[in-house]
C-alpha positions as CSV (number, residue, x, y, z in Angstrom):
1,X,-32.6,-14.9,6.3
2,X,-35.1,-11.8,5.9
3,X,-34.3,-8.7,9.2
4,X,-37.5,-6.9,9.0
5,X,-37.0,-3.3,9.1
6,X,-35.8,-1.9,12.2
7,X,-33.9,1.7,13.6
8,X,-30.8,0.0,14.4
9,X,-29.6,2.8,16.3
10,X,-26.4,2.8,14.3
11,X,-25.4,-0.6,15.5
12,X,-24.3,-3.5,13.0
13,X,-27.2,-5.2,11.3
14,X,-24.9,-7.7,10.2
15,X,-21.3,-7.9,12.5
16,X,-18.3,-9.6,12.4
17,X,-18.2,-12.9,11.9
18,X,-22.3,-13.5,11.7
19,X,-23.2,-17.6,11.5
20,X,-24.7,-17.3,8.6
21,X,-22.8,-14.6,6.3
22,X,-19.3,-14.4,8.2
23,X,-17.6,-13.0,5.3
24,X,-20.3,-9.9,5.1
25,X,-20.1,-6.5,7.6
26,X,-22.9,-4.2,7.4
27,X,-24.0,-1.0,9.4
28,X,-27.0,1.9,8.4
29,X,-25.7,5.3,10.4
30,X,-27.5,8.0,10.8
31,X,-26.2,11.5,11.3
32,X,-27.3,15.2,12.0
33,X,-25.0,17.9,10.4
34,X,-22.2,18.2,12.5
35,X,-22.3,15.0,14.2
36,X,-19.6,12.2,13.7
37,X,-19.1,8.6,13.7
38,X,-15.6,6.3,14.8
39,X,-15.4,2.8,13.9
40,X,-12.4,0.6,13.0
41,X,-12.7,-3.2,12.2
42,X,-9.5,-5.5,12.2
43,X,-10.2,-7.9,9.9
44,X,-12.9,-6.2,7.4
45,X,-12.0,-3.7,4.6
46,X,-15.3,-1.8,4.0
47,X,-16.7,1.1,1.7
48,X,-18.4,3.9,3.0
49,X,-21.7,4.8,0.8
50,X,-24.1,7.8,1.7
51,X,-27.3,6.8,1.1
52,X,-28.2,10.3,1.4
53,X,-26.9,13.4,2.4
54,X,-23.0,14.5,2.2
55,X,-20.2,13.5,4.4
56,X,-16.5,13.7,4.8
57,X,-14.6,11.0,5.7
58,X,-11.0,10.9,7.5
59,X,-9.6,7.0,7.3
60,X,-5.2,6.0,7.4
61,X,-4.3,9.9,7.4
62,X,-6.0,10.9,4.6
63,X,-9.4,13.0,4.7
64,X,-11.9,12.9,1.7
65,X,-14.8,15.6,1.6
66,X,-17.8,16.3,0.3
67,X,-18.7,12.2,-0.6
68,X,-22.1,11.7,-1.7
69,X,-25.1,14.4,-2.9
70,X,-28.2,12.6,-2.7
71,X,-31.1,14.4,-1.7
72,X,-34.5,12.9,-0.3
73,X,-33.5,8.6,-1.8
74,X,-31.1,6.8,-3.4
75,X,-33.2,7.3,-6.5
76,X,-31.8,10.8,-6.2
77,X,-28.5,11.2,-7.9
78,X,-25.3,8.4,-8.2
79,X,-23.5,7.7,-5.5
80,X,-20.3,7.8,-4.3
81,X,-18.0,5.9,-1.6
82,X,-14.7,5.6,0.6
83,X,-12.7,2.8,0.8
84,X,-11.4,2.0,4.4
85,X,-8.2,-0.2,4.6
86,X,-8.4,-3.7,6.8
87,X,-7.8,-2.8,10.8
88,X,-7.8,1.3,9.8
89,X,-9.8,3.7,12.1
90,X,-12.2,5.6,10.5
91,X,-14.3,8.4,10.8
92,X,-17.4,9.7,9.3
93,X,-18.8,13.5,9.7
94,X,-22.2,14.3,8.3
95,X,-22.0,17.8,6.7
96,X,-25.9,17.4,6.2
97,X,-28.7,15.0,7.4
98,X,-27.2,12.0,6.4
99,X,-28.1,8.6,6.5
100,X,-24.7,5.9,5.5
101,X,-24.6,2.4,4.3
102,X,-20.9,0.6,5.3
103,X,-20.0,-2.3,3.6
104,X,-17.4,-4.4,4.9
105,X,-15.9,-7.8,3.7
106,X,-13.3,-10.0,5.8
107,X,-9.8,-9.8,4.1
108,X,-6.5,-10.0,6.0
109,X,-4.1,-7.2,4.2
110,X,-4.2,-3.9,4.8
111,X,-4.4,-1.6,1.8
112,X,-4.6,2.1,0.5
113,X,-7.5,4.0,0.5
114,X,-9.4,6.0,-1.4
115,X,-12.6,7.8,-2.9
116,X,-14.8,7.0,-5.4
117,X,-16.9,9.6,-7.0
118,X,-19.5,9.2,-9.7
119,X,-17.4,9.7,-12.8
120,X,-15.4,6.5,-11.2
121,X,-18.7,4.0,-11.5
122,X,-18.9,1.1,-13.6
123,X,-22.4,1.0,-15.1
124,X,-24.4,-1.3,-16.5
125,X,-27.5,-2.2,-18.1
126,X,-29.4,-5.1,-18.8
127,X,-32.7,-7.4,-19.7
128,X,-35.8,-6.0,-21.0
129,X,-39.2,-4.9,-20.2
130,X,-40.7,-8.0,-22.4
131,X,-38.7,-10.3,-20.3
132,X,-39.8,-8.4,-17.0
133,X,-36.2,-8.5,-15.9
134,X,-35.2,-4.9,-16.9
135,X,-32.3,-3.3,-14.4
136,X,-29.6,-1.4,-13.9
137,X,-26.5,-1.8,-11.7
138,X,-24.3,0.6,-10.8
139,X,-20.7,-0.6,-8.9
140,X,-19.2,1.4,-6.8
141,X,-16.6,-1.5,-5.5
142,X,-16.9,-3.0,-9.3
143,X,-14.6,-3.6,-12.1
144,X,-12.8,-0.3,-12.5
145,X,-11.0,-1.2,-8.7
146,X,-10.1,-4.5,-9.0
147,X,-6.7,-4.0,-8.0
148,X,-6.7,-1.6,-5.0
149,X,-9.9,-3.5,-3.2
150,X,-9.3,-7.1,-1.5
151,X,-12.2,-9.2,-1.9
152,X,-15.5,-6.5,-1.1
153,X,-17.7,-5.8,-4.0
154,X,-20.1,-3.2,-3.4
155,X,-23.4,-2.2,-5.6
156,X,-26.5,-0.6,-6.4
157,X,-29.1,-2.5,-8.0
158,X,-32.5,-0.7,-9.7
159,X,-35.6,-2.4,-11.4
160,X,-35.7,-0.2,-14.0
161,X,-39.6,0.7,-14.8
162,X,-42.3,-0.4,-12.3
163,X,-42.4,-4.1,-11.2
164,X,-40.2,-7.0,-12.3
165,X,-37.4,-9.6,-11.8
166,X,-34.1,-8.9,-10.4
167,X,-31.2,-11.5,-10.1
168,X,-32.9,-13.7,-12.4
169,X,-31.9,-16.1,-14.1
170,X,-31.5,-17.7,-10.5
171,X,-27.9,-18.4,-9.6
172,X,-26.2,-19.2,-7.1
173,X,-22.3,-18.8,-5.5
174,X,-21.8,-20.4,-1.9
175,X,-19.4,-22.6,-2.9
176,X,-16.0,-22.6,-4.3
177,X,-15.4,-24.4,-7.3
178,X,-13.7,-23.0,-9.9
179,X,-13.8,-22.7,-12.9
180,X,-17.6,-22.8,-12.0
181,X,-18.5,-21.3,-8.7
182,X,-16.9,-19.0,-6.1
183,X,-18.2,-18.5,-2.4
184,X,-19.6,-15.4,-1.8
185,X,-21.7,-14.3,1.1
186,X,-23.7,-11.6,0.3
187,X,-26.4,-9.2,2.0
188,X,-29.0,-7.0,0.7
189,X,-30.7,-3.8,2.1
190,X,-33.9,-2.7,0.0
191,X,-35.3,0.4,-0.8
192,X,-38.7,0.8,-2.5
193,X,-40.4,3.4,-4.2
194,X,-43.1,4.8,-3.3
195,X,-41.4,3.6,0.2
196,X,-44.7,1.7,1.1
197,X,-43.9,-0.4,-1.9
198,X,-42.9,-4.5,-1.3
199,X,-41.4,-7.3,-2.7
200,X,-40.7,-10.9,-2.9
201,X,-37.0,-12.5,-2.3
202,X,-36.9,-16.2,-2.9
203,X,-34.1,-18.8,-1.9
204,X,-34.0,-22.2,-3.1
205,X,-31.4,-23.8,-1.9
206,X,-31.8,-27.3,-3.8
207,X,-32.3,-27.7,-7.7
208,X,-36.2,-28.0,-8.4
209,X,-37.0,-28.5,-4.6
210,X,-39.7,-26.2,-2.6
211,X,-37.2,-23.5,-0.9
212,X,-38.3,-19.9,1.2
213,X,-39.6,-16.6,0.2
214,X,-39.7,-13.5,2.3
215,X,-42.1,-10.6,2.0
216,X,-39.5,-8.1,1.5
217,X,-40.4,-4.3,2.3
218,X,-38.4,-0.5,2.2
219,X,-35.4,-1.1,5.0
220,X,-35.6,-4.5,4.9
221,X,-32.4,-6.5,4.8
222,X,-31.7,-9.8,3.4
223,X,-28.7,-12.4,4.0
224,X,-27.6,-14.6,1.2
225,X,-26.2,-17.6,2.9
226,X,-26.9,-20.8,0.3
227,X,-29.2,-21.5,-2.6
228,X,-30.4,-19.5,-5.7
229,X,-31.9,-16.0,-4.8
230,X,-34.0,-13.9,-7.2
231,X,-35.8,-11.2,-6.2
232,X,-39.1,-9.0,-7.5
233,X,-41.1,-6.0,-6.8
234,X,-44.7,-5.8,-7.2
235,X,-46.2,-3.9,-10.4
236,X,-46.6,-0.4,-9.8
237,X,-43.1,0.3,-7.4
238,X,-39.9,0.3,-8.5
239,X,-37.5,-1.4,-6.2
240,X,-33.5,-0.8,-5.0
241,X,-30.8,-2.7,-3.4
242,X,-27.2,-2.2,-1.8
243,X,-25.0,-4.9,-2.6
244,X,-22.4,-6.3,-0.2
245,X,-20.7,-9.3,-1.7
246,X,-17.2,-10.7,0.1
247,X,-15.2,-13.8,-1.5
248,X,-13.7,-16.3,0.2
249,X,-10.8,-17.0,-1.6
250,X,-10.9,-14.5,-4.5
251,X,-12.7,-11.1,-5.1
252,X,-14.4,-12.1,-8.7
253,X,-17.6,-13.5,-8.5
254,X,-18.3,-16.8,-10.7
255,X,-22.1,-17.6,-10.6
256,X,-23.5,-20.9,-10.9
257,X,-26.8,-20.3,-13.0
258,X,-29.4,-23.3,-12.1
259,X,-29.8,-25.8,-14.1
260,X,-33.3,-25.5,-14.7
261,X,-33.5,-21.9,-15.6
262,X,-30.0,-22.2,-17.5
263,X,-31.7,-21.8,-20.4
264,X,-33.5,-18.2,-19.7
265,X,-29.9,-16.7,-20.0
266,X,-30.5,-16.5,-24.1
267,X,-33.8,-14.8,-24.0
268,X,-32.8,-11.5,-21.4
269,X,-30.6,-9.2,-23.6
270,X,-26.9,-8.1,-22.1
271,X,-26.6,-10.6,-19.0
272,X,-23.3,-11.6,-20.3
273,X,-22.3,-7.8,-20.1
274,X,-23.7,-8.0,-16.1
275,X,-21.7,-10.8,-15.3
276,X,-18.7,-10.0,-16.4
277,X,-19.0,-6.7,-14.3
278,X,-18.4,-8.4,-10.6
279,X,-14.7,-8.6,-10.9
């Protein structure tokens, strides 16, 4: 499912329990220095991400300045995060003009949270500019805090260069069957650059059958429900996306690569390194 881009007025794009990605929470907020914003969900944990701008965050008693110092995009600098506890109150408070991504994924316990700043990333880098699939990821909600997050993975995805594949060689993971596949809703928000820069986002949901494609463009958010989902920007624009991923049963993600494409996973250098990264 493509959402066009829209001001959502600092209301959920995606809310609780949503037919088609139930296990997924997202909001965009959008602040003025000084101004603040409450929210507490009881059956999400979710990760607070400036997009831009610099914010303090005060979540289960504990406050956490100065998070995030991204200028004018998300191009601009690494980011950085909060993580917000299942059913704890939380509140953001813009120290500049600030625009926030919040992540959320359902999970029952409540834990501890905490920040993540840039040194605390897990990085990676993979494919190549012959294969057209060159990118890097950088986890916020990744490997390094596998065991103080429940089931939320939270990253940033680049096309490194101008143009080219992401999430390729097409998987898929809506359905849980280990050792093979997990179920993993997952939602997108895209950023392009130059901003009037576009894309493609496909989604076959069968093996070798005709599936959708939606003209994807800067702000535009994309729902991962079912099916096999890469993604591409057009030459000349280099193209972002926030992650939100949330398990069903367990936080690491076990893609299902399809069988017709299986083969492309020799020719794009590192992809083994990127796979092993959503844990």
């Amino acid at each position: 499912m493509h959402i066009p881009p829209h001001d959502n007025g600092n209301k959920p794009i995606v809310d609780v329990d949503h037919p088609l990605v139930p296990l997924n929470y997202f909001n965009i907020v959008k602040l003025k220095p000084g101004e603040t914003y409450d929210y507490r969900l009881e059956a999400y944990e979710t990760c607070i991400v400036p997009a831009t701008g610099t914010v303090t965050v005060e979540t289960a008693g504990e406050t956490f300045a100065d998070i995030g110092h991204r200028g004018e995009d998300v191009w601009d600098g690494d980011p950085e995060g909060v993580y917000v506890p299942t059913g704890s109150g939380a509140r953001i408070t813009a120290r500049t003009e600030t625009e926030v991504f919040i992540a959320g994924a359902k999970f029952a316990t409540t834990l501890q949270p905490f920040a993540i700043r840039k040194d605390d990333l897990d990085l990676v880098q993979y494919g190549s500019d012959d294969t057209k699939t060159h990118r890097k990821i950088k986890h916020i909600l990744g490997a390094n805090h596998h065991d103080r997050v429940g089931r939320l993975l939270v990253s940033e995805l680049f096309t490194v260069g101008a143009g080219g594949w992401s999430g390729f060689p097409s998987h898929k993971h809506d359905t849980d069957r280990l050792p093979d596949e997990t179920r993993h809703d997952e939602t997108y928000n895209f950023r392009f650059k130059p901003n009037y820069g576009s894309g493609l986002q496909m989604l076959q949901r069968v093996d070798n059958e005709p599936g959708d494609a939606y003209h994807i463009m800067d702000r535009s958010t994309v729902l991962i429900d079912k099916g096999y989902h890469p993604c591409c920007a057009l030459p000349g624009y280099e193209m972002y996306y926030f992650t939100i991923l949330g398990g069903l049963s367990q936080r690491s993600l076990k893609q299902y690569f399809q069988p017709t494409h299986a083969e492309q996973l020799h020719t794009i250098p590192g992809i083994m390194d990127m796979v092993a990264k959503f844990k």
